[in-house]
N, C-alpha and C positions, 0 to 999 in steps of 0.2 A: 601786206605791203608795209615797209617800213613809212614812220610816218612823216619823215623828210619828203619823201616824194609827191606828200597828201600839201604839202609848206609850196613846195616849186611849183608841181602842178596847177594848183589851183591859183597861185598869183599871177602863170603863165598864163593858163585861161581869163583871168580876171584881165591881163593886161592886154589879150586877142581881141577882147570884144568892147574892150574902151580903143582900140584901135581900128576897129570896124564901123565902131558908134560914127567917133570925131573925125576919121579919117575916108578910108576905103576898103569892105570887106577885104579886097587881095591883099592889103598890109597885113591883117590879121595871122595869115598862113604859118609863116616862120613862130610867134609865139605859138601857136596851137600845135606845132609840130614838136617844137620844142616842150610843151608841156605833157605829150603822150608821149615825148621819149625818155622823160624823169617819170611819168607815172612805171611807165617800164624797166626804168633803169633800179628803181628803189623794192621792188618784186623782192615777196619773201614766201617762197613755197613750203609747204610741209614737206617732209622728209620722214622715211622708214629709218629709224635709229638701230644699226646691230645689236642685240644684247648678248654675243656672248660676252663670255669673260675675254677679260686681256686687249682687249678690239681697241684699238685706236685709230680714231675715226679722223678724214680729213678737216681742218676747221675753215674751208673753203671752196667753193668750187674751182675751176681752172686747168692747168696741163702742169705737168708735174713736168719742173723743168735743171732740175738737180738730186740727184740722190749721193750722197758720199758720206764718208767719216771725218768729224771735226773734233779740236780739243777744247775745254775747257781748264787750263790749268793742268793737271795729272786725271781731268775725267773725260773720258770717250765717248759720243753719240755719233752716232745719226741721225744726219740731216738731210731731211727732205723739202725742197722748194717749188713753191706751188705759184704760177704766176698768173692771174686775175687780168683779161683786158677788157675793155670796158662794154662787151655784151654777156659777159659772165655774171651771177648772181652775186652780189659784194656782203650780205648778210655771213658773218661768222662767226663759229659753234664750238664748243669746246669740245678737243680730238678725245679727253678721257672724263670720269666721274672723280673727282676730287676736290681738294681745296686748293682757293687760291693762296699763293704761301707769298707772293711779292710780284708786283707791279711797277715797271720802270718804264719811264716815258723819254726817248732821249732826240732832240729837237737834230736836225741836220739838213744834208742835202736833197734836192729831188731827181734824183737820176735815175734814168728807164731802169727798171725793174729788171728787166733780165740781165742788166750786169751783175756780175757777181759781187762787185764793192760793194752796191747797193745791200749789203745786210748789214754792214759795218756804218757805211757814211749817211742814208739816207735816215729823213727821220724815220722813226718809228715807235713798237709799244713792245716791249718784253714782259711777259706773264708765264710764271712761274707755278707750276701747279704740284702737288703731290696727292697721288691716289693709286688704288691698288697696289699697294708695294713699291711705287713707282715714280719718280717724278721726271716729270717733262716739260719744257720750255717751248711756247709758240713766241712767232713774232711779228705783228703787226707791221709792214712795210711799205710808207708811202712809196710812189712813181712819179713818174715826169708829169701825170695828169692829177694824183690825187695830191688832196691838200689839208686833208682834215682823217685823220684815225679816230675813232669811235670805239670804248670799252665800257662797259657797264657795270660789272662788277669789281668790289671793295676786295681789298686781302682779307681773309678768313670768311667769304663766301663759301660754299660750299656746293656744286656745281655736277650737274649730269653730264651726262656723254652726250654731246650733241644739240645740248643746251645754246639757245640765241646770245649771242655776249658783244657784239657790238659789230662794225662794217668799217669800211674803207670804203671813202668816195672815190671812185671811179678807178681807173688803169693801177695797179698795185702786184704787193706779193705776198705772204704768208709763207715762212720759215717754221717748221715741225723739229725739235731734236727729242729724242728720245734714246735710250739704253742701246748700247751699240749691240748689246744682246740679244735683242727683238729679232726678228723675223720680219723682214720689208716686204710688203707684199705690190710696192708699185715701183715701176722703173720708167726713166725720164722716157716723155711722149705721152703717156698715158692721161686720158685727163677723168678729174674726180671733181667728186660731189660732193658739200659740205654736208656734213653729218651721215653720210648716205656711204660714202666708200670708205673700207680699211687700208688704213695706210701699211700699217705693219699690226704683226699680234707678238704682243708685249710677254715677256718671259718672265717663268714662275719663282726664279731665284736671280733678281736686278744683281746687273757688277757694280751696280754703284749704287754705295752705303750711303743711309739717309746723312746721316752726320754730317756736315762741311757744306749741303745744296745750298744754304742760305745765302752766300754769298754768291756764288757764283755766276749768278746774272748776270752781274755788274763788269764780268770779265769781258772782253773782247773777244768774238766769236769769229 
C-alpha cells in the first residue's frame, strides 16, 4: 500500500472513534467508511514485469481510451491514452528500462480526463525517458477529481521497466508516446495493467534519431 493511504486511513479511523467516544457510535460510520475506502484506494499490488526485450509496458492501470498518431515538431509518435477512474490502481510504473533525460511539471486546468484537451490544458507531469535505443514520453494527467500528481524520481535516475515512480490521486489519465515505428499491441476499449500489460513492442531501428529529444517536451503535444 502506498503510504498516503496508511496518513487518511488512520486519521479517518482516529477521527471514528473520537466520534463514537464524545458523540454516538452511529456518527462513527461515515469516517470508518471512509477510511476503508482510502486504505483501498492507495493499494499497491505486485505485478509480473515482461522481460522481453523491446516491451513497453503500460505505466497504468485503466481502459485505453485513445490510440492515434501525434507530432512533435517534425517527430512522429504514438500515442496511447490510458484513462484511470477512481476504482482503478493510481500507483505508476515506468512503461521502459531507462533513464530519466527531463522532467516537466506544467500547472493548468482540471477537466474530466477523457476530453481530449485534457493532455494539452489540464495540469500535469511530462517525463522524458531514453532507453533501448529509444526514447519515450509518459504523461502524468490530472482530472476533474485528482488534484495532486506524484513523481519520485530526479533526471539522470536510472530506472526499470515497471519500476514504482509516483501516482495520481484519484480519477486521471496517463498519455504513453512512443516511436510511430513500434508495433501497438492495444486498441481503445481494452483495459491494462500497470507494469503487467505490453502496450506496444518497440522497434529494432527507432525513426527517431537521438539528436534534437531534448527539447521536445516542451513542445505542445
Amino acid at each position: 500500500m502506498v503510504r498516503d493511504g496508511y496518513f487518511y486511513g488512520l486519521a479517518l479511523i482516529a477521527a471514528g472513534i473520537a466520534v463514537a467516544w464524545f458523540a454516538a457510535p452511529v456518527w462513527a460510520v461515515a469516517p470508518f467508511a471512509l477510511a476503508g475506502f482510502f486504505l483501498w484506494f492507495f493499494r499497491d499490488p505486485e505485478r509480473a514485469i515482461p522481460d522481453q526485450p523491446g516491451a513497453l509496458v503500460s505505466p497504468a492501470d485503466g481502459k485505453v481510451t485513445d490510440v492515434s498518431p501525434v507530432s512533435m515538431g517534425r517527430e512522429n509518435f504514438t500515442r496511447v491514452s490510458i484513462f484511470l477512474n477512481v476504482f482503478d490502481v493510481h500507483v505508476n510504473r515506468s512503461p521502459i528500462s531507462g533513464i530519466v533525460r527531463e522532467v516537466c511539471y506544467q500547472r493548468g486546468k482540471f477537466m474530466n480526463a477523457m476530453n481530449q484537451m485534457s493532455a494539452e490544458q489540464n495540469e500535469q507531469n511530462m517525463v522524458r525517458m531514453e532507453g533501448e535505443g529509444q526514447t519515450v514520453i509518459f504523461k502524468q494527467i490530472a482530472g476533474l477529481l485528482a488534484r495532486r500528481i506524484v513523481f519520485y524520481p530526479k533526471v539522470g535516475d536510472r530506472l526499470q521497466r515497471g519500476q514504482r515512480v509516483g501516482l495520481i490521486k484519484f480519477g486521471s489519465r496517463v498519455d504513453v508516446l512512443f516511436d510511430s515505428a513500434a508495433t501497438t499491441q492495444v486498441k481503445v476499449g481494452d483495459r491494462v495493467r500497470g507494469g503487467a500489460s505490453i502496450l506496444a513492442q518497440l522497434a529494432d531501428e527507432p525513426q527517431l534519431a537521438a539528436a534534437g529529444k531534448h527539447s521536445a517536451i516542451g513542445r505542445t503535444i
